[in-house]
C-alpha positions in Angstrom: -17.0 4.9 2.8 -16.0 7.2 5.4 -15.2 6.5 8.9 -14.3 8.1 12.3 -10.9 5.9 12.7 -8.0 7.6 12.3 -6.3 4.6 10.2 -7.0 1.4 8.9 -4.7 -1.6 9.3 -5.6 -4.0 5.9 -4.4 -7.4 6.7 -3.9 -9.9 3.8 -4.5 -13.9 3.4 -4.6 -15.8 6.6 -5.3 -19.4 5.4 -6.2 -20.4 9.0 -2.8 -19.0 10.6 -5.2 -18.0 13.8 -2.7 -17.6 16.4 -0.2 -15.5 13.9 -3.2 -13.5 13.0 -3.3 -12.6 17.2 0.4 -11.8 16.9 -0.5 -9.6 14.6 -2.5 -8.0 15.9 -1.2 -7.6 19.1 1.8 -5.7 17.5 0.1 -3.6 15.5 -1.9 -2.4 18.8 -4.9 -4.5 18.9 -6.3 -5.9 22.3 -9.1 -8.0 23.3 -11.6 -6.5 25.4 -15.5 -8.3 25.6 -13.8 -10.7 24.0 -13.2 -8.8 20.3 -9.5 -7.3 19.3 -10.0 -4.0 18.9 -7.7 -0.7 18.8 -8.5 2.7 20.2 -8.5 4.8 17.1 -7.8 2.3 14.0 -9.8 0.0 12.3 -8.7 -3.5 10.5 -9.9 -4.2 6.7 -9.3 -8.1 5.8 -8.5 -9.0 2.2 -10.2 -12.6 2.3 -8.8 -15.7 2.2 -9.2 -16.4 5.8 -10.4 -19.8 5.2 -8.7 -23.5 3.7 -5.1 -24.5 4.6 -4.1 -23.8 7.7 -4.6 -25.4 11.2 -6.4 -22.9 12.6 -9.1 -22.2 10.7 -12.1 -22.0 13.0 -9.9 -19.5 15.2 -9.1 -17.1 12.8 -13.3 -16.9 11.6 -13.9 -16.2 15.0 -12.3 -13.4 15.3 -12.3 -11.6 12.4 -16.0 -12.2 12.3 -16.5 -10.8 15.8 -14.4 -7.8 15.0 -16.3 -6.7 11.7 -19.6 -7.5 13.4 -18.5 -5.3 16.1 -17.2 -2.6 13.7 -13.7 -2.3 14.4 -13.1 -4.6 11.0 -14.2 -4.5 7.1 -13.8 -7.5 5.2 -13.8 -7.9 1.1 -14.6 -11.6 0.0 -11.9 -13.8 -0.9 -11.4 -16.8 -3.9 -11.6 -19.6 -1.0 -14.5 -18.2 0.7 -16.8 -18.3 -2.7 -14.9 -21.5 -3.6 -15.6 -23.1 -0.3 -19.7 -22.0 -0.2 -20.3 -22.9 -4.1 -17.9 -26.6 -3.3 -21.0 -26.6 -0.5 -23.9 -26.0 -2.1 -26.3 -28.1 -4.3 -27.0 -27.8 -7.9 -30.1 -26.8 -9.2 -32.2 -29.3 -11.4 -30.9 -29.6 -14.2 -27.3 -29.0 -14.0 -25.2 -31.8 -15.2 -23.2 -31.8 -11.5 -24.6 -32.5 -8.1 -22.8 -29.4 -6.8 -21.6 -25.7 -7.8 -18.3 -26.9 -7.8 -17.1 -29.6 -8.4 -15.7 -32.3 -5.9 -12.5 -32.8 -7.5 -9.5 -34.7 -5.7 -7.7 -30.8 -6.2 -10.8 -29.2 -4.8 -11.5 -32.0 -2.3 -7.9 -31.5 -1.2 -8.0 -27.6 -0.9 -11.4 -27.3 1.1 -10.3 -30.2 3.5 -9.4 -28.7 6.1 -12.1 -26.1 6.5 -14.3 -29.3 6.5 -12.5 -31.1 9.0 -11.8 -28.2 11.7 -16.1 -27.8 11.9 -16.9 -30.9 11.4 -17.6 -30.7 15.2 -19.6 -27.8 15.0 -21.6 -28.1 12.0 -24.3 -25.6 13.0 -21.7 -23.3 13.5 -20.0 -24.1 10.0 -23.2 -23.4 8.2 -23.9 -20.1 10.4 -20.4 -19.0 8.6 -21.3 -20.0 5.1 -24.2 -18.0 5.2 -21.8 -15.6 6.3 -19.4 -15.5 3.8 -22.3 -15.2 1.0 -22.9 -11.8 2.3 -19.4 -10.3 2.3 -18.7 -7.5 0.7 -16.8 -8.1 -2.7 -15.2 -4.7 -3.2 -14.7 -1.6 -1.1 -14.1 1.7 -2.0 -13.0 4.4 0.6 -12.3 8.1 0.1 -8.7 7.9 -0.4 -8.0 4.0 -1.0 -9.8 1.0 -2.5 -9.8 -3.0 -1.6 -10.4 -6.0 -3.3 -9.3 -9.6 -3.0 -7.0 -9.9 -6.7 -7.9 -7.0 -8.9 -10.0 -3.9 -9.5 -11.5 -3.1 -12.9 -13.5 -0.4 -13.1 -15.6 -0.8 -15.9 -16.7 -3.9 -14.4 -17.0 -2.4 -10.9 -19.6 0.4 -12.3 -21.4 -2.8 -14.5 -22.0 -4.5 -11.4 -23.1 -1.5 -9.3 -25.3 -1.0 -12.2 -26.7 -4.6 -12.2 -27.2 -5.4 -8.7 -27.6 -1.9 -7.1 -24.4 -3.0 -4.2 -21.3 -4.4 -4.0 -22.8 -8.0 -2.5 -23.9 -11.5 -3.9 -26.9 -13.5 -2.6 -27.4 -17.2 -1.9 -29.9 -16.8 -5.1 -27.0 -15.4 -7.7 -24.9 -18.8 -6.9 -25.9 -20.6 -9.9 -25.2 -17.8 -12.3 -21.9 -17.0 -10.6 -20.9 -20.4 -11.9 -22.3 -20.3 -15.5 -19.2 -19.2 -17.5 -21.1 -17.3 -19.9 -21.9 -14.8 -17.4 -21.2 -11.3 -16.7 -20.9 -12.2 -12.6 -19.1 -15.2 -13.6 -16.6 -12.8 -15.5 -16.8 -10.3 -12.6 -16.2 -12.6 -9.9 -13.4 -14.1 -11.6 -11.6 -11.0 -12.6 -12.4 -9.9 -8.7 -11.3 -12.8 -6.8 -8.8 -14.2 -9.1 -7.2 -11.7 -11.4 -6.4 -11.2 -14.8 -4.6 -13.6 -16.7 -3.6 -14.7 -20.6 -3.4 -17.8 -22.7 -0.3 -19.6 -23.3 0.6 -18.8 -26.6 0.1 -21.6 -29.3 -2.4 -24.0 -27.5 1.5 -24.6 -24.8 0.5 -25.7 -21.3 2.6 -25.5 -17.6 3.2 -27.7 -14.9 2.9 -25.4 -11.9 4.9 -26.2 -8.9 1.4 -27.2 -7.2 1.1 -30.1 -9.9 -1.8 -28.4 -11.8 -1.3 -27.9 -15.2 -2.2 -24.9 -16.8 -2.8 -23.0 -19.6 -3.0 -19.9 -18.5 -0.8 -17.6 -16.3 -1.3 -14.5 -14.2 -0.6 -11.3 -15.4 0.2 -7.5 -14.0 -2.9 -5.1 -14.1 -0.4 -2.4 -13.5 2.2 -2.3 -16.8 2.6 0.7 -18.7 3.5 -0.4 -22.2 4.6 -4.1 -21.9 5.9 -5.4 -25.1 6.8 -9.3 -23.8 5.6 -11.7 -21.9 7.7 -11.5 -19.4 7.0 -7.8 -18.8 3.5 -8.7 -17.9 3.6 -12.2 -15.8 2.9 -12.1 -12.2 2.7 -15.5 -10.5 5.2 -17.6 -8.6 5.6 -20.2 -11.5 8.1 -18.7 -14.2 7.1 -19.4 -17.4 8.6 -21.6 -19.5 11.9 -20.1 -20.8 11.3 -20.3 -24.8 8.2 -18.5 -24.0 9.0 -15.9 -21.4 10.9 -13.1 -23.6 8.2 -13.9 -26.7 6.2 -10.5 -28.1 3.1 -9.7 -26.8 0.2 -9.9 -29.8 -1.9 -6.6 -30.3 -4.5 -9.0 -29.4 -3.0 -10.5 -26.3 -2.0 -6.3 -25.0 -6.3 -5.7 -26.3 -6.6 -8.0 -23.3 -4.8 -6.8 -20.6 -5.9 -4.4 -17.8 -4.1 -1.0 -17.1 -5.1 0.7 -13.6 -2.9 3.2 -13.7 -0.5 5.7 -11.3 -3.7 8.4 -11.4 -5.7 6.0 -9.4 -6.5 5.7 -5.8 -4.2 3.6 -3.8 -5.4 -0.7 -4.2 -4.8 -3.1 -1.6 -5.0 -6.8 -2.7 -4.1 -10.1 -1.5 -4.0 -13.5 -3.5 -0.8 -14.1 -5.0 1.6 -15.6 -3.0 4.7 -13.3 -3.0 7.4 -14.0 -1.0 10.6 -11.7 0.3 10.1 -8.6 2.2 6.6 -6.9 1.7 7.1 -3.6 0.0 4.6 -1.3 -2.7 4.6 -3.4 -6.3 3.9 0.2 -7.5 3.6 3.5 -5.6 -0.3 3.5 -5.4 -0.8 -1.0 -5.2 0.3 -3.3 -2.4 0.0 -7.2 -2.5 -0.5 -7.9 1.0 -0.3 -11.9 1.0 3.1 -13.0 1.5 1.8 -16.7 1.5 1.8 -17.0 5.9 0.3 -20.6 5.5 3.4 -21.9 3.6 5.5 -20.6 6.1 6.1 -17.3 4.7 4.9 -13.5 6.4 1.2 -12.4 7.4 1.5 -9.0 6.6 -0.2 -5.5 6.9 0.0 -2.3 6.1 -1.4 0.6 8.1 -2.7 3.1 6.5 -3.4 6.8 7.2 -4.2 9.0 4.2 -1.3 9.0 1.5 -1.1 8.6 -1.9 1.8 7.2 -2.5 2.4 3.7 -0.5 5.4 3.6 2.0 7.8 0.5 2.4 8.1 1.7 6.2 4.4 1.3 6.5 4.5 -2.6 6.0 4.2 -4.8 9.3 4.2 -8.7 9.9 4.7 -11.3 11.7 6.9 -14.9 10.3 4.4 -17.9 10.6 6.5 -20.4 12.6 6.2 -24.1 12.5 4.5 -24.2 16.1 1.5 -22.2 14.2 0.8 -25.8 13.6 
């Protein structure tokens, strides 16, 4: 993609923090004229993830819509936007489950806010939907890349291969959730990263309640040997397990995009501290704003090697609420 803006601001998971998302903006040079934020000579790319959570949901849609709409925004598809539209929409006949996702209490919990804050506006809500079906789910640039949790090539070029463009379509939603799937596989390597089995059949309790039997891992570690070289979530694992030895099966598995590669911005995984590069050419740019944390950017201009001075953000305060 190539662009006359001088710089790009990419702005990571807003979870309905609206009016931090406007502070944000507003410090990073952004002002509202007809109505959309906009800068002189940059342009904003979102990371997804502006939906669920937070108290100001239906805010923060607005205006990110109307600034990619009105070109002076991109926006890559995040987790909660599929997960919201699939939680929405119908089954086809013969599916043993009346919708794409299923209407568990976690689910139910997770979309219900988005639910609630258009319940008001329902034509609205499904003019949005539609909306977030249609998002991009990757974007490649001349000297950097975006996607919501992690960028694998070899699936990137399958899909371009497949479907011709970077995009989903109302019509691919029922494969998207058939596990046996290539988009399945894609969009959950996409939107949710890579990860690996506990070993021997172990689960976790997660802090969020859910047990699990997986856990996150680093697509960025040259030569791990142990679990704990490779895990990459904000539950530790469990102690016995965290120095064990990586199987050659288990390091078959894992992803490795390496230093050579063009600099990747992704959101998604809930750091926490002050935002900085993970390595010199990826930053994580959710520092989990609707849990009280940072909603963070960084601005880039055309280097290859990512700059802790380049990092902005704003604290989400209580009154956000």
């Amino acid at each position: 993609m190539r662009s006359m803006h001088q710089g790009y601001d990419l702005i990571g998971d807003i979870h309905g923090c609206g009016n931090t998302l406007i502070e944000l903006l507003e410090q990073l040079g952004y002002s509202k004229r007809n109505g959309i934020y906009q800068h002189p000579k940059r342009k904003v790319v979102f990371l997804g993830d502006i939906v669920d959570r937070g108290p100001h949901i239906r805010l923060a849609c607005h205006i990110v819509r109307d600034m990619v709409d009105a070109g002076h925004a991109d926006i890559v598809m995040g987790n909660h936007e599929y997960n919201l539209v699939t939680y929405l929409s119908e089954a086809p006949p013969g599916m043993r489950q009346p919708f794409l996702r299923p209407h568990t209490a976690r689910n139910n919990f997770i979309v219900e806010q988005s639910i609630k804050q258009f319940e008001d506006h329902p034509h609205e809500f499904n003019e949005f939907l539609d909306w977030f079906i249609d998002l991009p789910l990757f974007l490649e640039y001349e000297h950097f890349r975006v996607v919501h949790a992690c960028w694998d090539q070899a699936m990137v070029d399958e899909y371009l291969r497949r479907y011709g463009n970077n995009h989903i379509t109302r019509e691919m939603l029922p494969e998207s959730v058939n596990t046996d799937s290539f988009l399945y596989k894609f969009l959950d390597r996409s939107l949710r990263g890579t990860s690996l089995k506990l070993p021997d059949g172990r689960s976790m309790t997660a802090k969020d309640g859910m047990v699990r039997q997986f856990f996150r891992t680093k697509f960025w570690a040259q030569d791990p040997q142990k679990y704990s070289d490779v895990v990459f979530q904000p539950d530790p694992l469990p102690e016995d397990i965290e120095h064990g030895i990586l199987s050659a099966d288990e390091k078959e598995q894992l992803l490795f995009y390496g230093p050579q590669e063009k600099p990747l911005f992704i959101g998604h995984y809930w750091m926490q501290g002050i935002p900085a590069p993970i390595v010199p050419n990826i930053a994580c740019l959710d520092y989990s704003a609707v849990k009280y944390g940072r909603l963070v950017a960084y601005r880039m201009d055309t280097e290859r090697h990512l700059q802790p001075g380049k990092f902005a953000w704003v604290r989400v305060e209580k009154n956000e609420r």
